[in-house]
N, C-alpha and C positions, 0 to 999 in steps of 0.2 A: 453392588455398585462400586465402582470405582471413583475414589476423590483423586483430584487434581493434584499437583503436587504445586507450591507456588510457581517454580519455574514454568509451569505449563498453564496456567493461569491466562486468558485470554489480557488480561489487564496487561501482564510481565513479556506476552510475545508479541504483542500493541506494544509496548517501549523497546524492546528490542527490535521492531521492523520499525520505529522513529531513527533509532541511534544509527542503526545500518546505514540509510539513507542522507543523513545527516554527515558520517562519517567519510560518505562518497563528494561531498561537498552540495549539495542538494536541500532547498528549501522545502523544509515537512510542517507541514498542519495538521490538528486533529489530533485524535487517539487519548485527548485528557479522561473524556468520558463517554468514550463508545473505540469497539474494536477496528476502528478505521484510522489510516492515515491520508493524506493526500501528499501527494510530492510533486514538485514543480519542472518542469525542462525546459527553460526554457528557447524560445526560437524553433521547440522541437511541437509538430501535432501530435495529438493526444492518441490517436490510431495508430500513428508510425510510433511511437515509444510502447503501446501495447505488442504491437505487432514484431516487436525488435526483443523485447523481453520474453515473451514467451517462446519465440523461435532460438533463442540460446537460452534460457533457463529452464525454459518447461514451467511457466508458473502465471498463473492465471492471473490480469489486474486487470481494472476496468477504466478502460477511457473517460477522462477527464467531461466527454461530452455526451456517453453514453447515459445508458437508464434516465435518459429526464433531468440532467445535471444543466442542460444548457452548455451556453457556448462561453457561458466566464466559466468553464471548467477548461476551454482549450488550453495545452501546454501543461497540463496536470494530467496522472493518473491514480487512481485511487485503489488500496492497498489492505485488504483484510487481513486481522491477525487469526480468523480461527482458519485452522486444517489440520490435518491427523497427523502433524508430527511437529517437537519440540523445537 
C-alpha cells in the first residue's frame, strides 16, 4: 500500500485548489472540512463557466446548479480536490 505524502494529501490539494482561485481574484468557500471548494463568477452561469473551463483546461467541475445544489448555486462552480495527480 501506498501512503500519501502530505503534499498529496486531499486536505493540502483542497488548500492549494482554495489559494489558486483566490489568487485569480475569485471568491472561494468551502474546503475547511471536506475535499470541496466552491468559487464564485460572478454575472457569469454556472454552465457557461463549466463549459469554458473544461473546453480550455480539460478539467472537470460541477455547475453550481447541477447534482441538486439548486439555483443559489447559480454563478458558482464547484471544485473537487481528489484526482490522480499532485
Amino acid at each position: 500500500m501506498t501512503s500519501l505524502t502530505e503534499e498529496h494529501t486531499p486536505k493540502n490539494k483542497t488548500s492549494r485548489l482554495y489559494l489558486l482561485f483566490e489568487s485569480l481574484g475569485k471568491e472561494v468557500y468551502g474546503g475547511a472540512d471536506s475535499p470541496y471548494v466552491w468559487v464564485r463568477f460572478p454575472g457569469r452561469r454556472s454552465w457557461d463557466v463549466f463549459a469554458e473551463i473544461i473546453e480550455k483546461t480539460h478539467v472537470i467541475t460541477v455547475p453550481g446548479t447541477g447534482r441538486g445544489f439548486g439555483l443559489g448555486g447559480e454563478g458558482f462552480i464547484r471544485v473537487s480536490a481528489f484526482n490522480s495527480r499532485g
